[in-house]
N, C-alpha and C positions, 0 to 999 in steps of 0.2 A: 505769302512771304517769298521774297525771292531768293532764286539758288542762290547766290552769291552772300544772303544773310546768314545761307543755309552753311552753306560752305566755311563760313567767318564764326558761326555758334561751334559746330565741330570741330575746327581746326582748334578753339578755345579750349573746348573738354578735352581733345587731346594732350594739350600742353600741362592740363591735370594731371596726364598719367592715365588717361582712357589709350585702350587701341582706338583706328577709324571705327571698326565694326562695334565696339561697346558706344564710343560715342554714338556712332548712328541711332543704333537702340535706346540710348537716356533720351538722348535728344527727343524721338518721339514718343517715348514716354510722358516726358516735359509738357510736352503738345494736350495729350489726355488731362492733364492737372491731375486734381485728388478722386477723381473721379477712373482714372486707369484705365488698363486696355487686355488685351487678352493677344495669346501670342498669334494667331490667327490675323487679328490687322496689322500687330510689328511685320509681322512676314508678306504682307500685304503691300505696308509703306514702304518697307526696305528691299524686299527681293530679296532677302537671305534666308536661307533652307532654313528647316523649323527645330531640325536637330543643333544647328550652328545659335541658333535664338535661343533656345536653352541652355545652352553652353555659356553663352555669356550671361543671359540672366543670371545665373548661376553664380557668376565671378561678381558681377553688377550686387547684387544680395550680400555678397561678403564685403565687399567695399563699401557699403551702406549706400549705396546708390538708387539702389529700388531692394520694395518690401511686397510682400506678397499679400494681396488681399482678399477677404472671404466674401463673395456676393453668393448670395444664393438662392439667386436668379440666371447664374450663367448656365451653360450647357453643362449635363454630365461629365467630369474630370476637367473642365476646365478652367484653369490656373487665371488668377486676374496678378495683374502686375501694376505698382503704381510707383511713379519716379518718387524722391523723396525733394525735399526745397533744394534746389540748386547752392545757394546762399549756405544752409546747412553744410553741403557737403565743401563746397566750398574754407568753409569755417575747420572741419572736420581734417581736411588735407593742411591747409595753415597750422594749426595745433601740428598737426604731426612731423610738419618741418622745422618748426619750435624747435619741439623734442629733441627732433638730428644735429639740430646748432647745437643745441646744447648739451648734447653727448660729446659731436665734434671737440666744442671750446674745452669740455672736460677731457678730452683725447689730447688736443694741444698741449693743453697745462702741464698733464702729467707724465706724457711721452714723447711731442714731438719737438716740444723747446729742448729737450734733454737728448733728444736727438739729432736736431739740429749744431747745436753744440758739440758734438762730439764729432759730427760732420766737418763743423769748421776747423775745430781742432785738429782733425787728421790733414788738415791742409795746412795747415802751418811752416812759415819758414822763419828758420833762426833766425834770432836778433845778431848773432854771432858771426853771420855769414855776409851782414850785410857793407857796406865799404864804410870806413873809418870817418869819410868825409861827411855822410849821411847819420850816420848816428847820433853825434847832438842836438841832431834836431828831430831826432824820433824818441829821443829818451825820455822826456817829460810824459810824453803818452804809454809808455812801455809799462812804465813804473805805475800805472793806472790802469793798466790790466787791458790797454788794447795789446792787438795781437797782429801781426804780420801773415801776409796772406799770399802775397806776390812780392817779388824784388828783381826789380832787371834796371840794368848800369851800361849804358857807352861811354865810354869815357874818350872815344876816341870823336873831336871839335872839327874833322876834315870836312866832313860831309855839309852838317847844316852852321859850324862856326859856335859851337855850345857841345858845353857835356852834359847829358841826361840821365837821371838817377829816378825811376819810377817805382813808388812802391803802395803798394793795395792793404790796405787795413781793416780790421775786424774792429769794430767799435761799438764796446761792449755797454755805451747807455743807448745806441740807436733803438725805435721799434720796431721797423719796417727792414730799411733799409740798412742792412748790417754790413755794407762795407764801405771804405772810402778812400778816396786818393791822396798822396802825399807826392808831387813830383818838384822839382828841381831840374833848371836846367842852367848850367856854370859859362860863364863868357871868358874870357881872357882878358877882358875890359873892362869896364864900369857900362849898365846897360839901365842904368835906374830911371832916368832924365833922359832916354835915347829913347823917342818916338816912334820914329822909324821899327824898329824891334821891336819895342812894345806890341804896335798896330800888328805887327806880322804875325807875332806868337800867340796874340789873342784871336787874330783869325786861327792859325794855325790850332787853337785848342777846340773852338769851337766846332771848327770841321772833323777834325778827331774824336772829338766827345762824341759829335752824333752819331758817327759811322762806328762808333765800338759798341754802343747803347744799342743802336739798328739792328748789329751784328750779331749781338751777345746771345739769343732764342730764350728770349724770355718774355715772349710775346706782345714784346715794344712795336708796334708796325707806322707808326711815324712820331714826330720829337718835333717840337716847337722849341728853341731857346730865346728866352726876353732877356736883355741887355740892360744892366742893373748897376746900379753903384752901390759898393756892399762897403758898409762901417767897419773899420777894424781899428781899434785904441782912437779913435779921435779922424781917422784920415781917411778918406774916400777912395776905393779902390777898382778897378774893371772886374766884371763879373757875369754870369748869367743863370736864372732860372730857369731850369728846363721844366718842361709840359710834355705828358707822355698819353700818346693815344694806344691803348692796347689792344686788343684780341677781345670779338666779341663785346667792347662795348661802345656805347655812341658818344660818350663824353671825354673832355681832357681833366689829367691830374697832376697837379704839379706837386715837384717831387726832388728832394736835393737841391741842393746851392752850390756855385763852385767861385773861387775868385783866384785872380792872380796878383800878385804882393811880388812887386820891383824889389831888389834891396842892394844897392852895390853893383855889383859885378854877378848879381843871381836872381832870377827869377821863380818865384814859388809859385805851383797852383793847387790850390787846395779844394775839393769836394766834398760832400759829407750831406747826410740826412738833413740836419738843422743849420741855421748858423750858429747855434749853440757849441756846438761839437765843431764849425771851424772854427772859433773864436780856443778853443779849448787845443785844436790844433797846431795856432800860433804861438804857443807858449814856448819851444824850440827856437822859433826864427828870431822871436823878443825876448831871447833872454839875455 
């Protein structure tokens, strides 16, 4: 067999939860079958001292990896060793990750949602604090037990021509994703029919949504947004799905909706887990 297969079986058992040197030693164990070996040719095939080979045999025997067998035909005192089925142990490690999920999920349930929650909770900003202008349109979700999380207001239209009112919510049917945006940005004009703005502010979000998503260190390392026409009451609106590459893994997830909703002289953009919960968002802006 060649290194490199030699190489690819060990680096395997490792990812078990073997060290190199325990894998070394199953591994040719594995090699003898049911038939086993004696520590004399492990230390043969491996080149590890024979104190070091019983050291792990030893760890190897409690992790059910090898069992000791009686021939008695071998030399005075000495020990025969036989791997057990790969597949067994295998099986054996599986079960016992089982187990950890599901102590974990039972850890979740009864301590870390209840912690989470009180985490959130400690972040909370007053409804009381928030500007007059804004309120009617967060009030219908208030009274339903979302909760406010961030709140920041310019009101001063010098800079980009708009006043901006952004506030980050706790959205208490989300599963995953427990927070979401509610912004507003005010014109001095009518902007509902004005393309021109439109186009800008929807780049203008999209560019922003990535680079705070990017930013945030919650192990986002790139963001795809798809360009979407999102249903609200009847009428088609600009929006996008994001796609999130994370940390450690090789595939995309998409994740949240966001739309923007012209109305007058104001432009709304909303995010959220579902479009359920925008759709639940909009109850402020339709009323």
């Amino acid at each position: 067999m060649s290194k490199e297969s030699n190489e690819e079986f060990i680096d395997g058992l490792q990812k078990l939860g073997l060290s190199s040197n325990e894998a070394i030693v199953y591994y040719y164990l594995i090699h003898h079958g049911k038939k086993g070996t004696f520590v004399k040719d492990l230390k043969n095939h491996t080149k590890l001292e024979r104190t070091t080979i019983y050291s792990i045999l030893n760890r190897l025997l409690e992790m059910g990896c090898v069992i000791e067998a009686k021939n008695t035909d071998a030399p005075k005192q000495a020990k025969m060793f036989v791997a057990t089925s790969p597949e067994l142990y295998m099986e054996k490690i599986l079960n016992e990750k089982r187990k950890e999920l599901k102590e974990l999920e039972v850890i979740k349930k009864s301590v870390i949602d209840r912690l989470e929650s009180l985490f959130l909770q400690s972040q909370e900003f007053s409804f009381e604090l928030v500007d007059d202008y804004m309120k009617p349109f967060l009030n219908p979700l208030i009274e339903k037990g979302w909760k406010i999380l961030e709140y920041v207001s310019e009101k001063s239209s010098i800079t980009y021509g708009f006043e901006a009112y952004d506030c980050t919510l706790l959205n208490p049917n989300a599963k995953f994703v427990k927070d979401a945006g509610f912004m507003i940005f005010r014109y001095d004009h009518e902007v509902e029919k004005d393309e021109n703005t439109l186009n800008y502010m929807y780049g203008l979000l999209k560019r922003k949504g990535k680079e705070e998503v990017l930013n945030k260190g919650i192990g986002v390392i790139d963001l795809k947004l798809h360009e979407v026409d999102i249903d609200i009451k009847g009428k088609k609106y600009k929006g996008f799905i994001p796609e999130f590459k994370f940390e450690h893994s090789d595939g995309w997830m998409k994740m949240t909706e966001m739309v923007m909703i012209p109305q007058k002289e104001k432009i709304f953009s909303l995010w959220a887990e579902e479009h359920k919960h925008i759709l639940e968002m909009t109850q402020g802006i339709y009323r």
